[in-house]
KOLRO-521852 format. One record per residue (C-alpha): x, y, z. Coordinates in pm, 1 decimal. Layout:
<site><c1>X</c1><c2>Y</c2><c3>Z</c3></site>
...
***
This chain:
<site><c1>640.6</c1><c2>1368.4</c2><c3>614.5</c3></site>
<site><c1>408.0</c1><c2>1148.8</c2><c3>809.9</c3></site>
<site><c1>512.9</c1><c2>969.6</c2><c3>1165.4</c3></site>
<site><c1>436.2</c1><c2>611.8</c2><c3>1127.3</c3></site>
<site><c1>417.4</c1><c2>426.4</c2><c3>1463.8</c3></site>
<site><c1>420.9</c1><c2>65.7</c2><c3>1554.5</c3></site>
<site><c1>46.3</c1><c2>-111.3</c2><c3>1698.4</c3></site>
<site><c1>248.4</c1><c2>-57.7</c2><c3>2028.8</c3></site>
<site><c1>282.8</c1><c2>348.1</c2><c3>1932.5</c3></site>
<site><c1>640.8</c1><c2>380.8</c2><c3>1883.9</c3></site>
<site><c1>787.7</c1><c2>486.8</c2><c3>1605.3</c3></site>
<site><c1>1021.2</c1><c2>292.0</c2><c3>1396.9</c3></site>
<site><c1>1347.8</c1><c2>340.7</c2><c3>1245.2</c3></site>
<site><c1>1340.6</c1><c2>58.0</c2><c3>942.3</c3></site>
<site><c1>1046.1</c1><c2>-87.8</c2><c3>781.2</c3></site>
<site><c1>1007.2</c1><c2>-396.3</c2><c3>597.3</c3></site>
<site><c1>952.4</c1><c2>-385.9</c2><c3>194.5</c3></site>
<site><c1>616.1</c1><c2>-546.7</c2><c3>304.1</c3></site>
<site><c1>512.0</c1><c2>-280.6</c2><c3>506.2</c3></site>
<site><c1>592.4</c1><c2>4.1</c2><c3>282.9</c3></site>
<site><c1>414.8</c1><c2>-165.0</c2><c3>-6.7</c3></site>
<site><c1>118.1</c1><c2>-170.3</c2><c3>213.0</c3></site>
<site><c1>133.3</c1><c2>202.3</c2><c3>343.0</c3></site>
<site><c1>177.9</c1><c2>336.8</c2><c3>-23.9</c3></site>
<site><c1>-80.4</c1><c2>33.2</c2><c3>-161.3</c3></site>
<site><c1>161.2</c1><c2>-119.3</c2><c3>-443.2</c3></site>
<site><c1>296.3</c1><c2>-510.7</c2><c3>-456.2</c3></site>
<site><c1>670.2</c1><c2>-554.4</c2><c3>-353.9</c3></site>
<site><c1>774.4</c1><c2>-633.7</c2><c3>-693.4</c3></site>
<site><c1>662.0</c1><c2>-283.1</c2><c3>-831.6</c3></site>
<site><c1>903.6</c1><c2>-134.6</c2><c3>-542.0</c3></site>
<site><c1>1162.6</c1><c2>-350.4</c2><c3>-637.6</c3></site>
<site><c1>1122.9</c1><c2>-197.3</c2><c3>-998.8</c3></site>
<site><c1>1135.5</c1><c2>153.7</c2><c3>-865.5</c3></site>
<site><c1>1476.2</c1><c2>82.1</c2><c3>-720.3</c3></site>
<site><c1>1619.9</c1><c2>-36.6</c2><c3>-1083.3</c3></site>
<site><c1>1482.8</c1><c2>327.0</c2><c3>-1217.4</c3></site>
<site><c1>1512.7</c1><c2>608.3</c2><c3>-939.7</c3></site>
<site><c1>1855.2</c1><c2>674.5</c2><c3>-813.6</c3></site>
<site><c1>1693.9</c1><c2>888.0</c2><c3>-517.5</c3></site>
<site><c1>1581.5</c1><c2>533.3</c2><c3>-401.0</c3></site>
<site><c1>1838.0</c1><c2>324.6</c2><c3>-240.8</c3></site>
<site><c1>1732.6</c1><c2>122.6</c2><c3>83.7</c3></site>
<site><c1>1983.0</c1><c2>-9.0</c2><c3>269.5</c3></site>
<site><c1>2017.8</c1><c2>-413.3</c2><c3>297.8</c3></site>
<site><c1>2043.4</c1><c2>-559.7</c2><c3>668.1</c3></site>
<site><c1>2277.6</c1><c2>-857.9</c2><c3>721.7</c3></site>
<site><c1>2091.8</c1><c2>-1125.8</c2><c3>588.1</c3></site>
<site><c1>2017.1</c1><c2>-905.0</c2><c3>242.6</c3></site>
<site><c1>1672.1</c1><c2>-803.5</c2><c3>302.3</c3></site>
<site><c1>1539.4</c1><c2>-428.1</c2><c3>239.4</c3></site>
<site><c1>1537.7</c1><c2>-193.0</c2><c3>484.1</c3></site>
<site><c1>1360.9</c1><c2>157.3</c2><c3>480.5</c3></site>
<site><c1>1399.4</c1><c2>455.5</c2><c3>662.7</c3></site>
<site><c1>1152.4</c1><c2>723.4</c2><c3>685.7</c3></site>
<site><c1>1326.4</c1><c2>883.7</c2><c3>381.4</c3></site>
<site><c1>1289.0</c1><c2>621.8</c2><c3>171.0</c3></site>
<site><c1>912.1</c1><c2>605.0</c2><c3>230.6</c3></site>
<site><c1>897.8</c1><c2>962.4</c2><c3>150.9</c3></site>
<site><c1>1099.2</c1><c2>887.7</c2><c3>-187.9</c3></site>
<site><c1>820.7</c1><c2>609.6</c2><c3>-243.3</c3></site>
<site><c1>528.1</c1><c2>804.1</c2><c3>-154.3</c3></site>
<site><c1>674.1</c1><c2>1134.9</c2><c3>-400.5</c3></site>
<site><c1>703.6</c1><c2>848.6</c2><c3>-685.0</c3></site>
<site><c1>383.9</c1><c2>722.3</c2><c3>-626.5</c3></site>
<site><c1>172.9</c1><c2>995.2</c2><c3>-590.1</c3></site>
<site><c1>379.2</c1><c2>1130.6</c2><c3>-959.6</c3></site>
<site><c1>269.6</c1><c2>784.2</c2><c3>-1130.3</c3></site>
<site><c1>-62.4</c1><c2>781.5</c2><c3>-997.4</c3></site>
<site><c1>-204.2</c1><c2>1064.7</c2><c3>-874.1</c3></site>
<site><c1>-49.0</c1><c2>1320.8</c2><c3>-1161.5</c3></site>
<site><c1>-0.9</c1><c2>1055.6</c2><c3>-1415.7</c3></site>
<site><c1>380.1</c1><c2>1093.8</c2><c3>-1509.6</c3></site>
<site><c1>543.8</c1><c2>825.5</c2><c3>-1697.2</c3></site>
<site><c1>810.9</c1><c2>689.8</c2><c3>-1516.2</c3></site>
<site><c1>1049.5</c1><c2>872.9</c2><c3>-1753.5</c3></site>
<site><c1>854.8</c1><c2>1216.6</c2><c3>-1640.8</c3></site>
<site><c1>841.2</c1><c2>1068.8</c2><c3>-1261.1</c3></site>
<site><c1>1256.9</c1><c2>1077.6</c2><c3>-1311.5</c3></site>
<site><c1>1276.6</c1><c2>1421.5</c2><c3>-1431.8</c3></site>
<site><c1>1060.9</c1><c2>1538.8</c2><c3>-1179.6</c3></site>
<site><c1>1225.4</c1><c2>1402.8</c2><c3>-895.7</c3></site>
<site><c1>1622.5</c1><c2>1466.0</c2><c3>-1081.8</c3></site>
<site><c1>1484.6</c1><c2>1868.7</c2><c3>-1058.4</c3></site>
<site><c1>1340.4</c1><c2>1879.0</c2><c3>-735.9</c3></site>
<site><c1>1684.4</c1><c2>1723.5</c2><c3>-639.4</c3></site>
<site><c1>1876.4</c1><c2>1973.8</c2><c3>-759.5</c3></site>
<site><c1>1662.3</c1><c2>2240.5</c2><c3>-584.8</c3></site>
<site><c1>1768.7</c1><c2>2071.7</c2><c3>-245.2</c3></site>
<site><c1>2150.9</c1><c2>2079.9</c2><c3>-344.9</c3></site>
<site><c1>2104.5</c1><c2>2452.2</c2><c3>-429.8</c3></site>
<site><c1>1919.6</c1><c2>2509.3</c2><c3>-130.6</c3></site>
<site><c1>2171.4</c1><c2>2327.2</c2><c3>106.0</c3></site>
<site><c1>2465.7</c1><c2>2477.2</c2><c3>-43.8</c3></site>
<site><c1>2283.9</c1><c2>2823.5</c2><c3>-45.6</c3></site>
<site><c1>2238.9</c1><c2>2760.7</c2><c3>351.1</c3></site>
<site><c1>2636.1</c1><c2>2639.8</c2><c3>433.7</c3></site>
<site><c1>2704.6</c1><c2>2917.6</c2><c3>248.0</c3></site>
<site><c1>2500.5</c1><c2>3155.9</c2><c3>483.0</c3></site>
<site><c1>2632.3</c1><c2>2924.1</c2><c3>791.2</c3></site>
<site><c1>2996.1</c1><c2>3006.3</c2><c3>652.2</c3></site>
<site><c1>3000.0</c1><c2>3351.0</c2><c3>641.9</c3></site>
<site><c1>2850.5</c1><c2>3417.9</c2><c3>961.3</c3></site>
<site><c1>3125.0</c1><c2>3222.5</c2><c3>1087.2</c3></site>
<site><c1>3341.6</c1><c2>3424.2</c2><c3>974.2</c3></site>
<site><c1>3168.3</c1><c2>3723.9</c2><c3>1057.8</c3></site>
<site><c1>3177.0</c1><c2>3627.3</c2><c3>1431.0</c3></site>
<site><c1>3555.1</c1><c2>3539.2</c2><c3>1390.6</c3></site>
<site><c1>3610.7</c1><c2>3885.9</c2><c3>1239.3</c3></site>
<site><c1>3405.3</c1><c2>4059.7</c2><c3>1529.3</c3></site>
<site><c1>3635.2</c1><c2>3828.9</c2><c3>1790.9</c3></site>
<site><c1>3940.3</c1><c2>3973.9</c2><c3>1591.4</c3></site>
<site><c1>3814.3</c1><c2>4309.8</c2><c3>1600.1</c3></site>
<site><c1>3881.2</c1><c2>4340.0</c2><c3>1248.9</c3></site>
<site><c1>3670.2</c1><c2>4641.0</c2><c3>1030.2</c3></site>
<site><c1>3655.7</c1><c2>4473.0</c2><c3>725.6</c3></site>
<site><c1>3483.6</c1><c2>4852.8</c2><c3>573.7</c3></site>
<site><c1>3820.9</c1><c2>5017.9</c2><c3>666.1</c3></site>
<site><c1>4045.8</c1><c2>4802.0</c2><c3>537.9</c3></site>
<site><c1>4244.4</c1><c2>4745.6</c2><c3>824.4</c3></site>
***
């Protein structure tokens, strides 16, 4: 993902629906549609209702874009695309707790000096 930085060079935490229409070179209202039709994008509202994005939902924009325009899904296809690749991350992140848990319990079972092989 890229690092977008401020004229002043630091990097910012919440962009405007303005700006990311301008990095990704689409009108506001076309973003606005994306929200009604990908669940993956969801900006957050600040108090007085307006759109802020993080750096994750500029990636989610970019991915959409790039699927519409570049590889010339239908948004239907864009949605499928982006529903499997989200599944892949849910496998993956499970498959990693999963890893995380049992070396936790491996240590615990080294601290306990139990041999799990022996049965004891």
């Amino acid at each position: 993902m890229q690092v977008v930085k401020s004229a002043a060079g630091i990097q910012k935490l919440y962009y405007s629906i303005g700006e990311i229409a301008e990095m990704v070179g689409e009108e506001t209202h076309v973003l606005r549609f994306w929200e009604t039709e990908f669940a993956q994008l969801r900006p957050r509202r600040d108090r007085a209702g307006r759109r802020i994005y993080t750096l994750e939902d500029l990636a989610v924009v970019q991915r959409i874009w790039h699927l519409v325009k570049v590889d010339k899904y239908t948004l239907e296809g864009a949605k499928q695309v982006l529903a499997r690749a989200g599944e892949g991350h849910d496998r993956a992140a499970l498959h990693k707790e999963l890893r995380r848990l049992r070396a936790f319990l491996q240590n615990i079972e080294r601290q306990l000096g139990v041999n799990s092989r022996s049965g004891t």
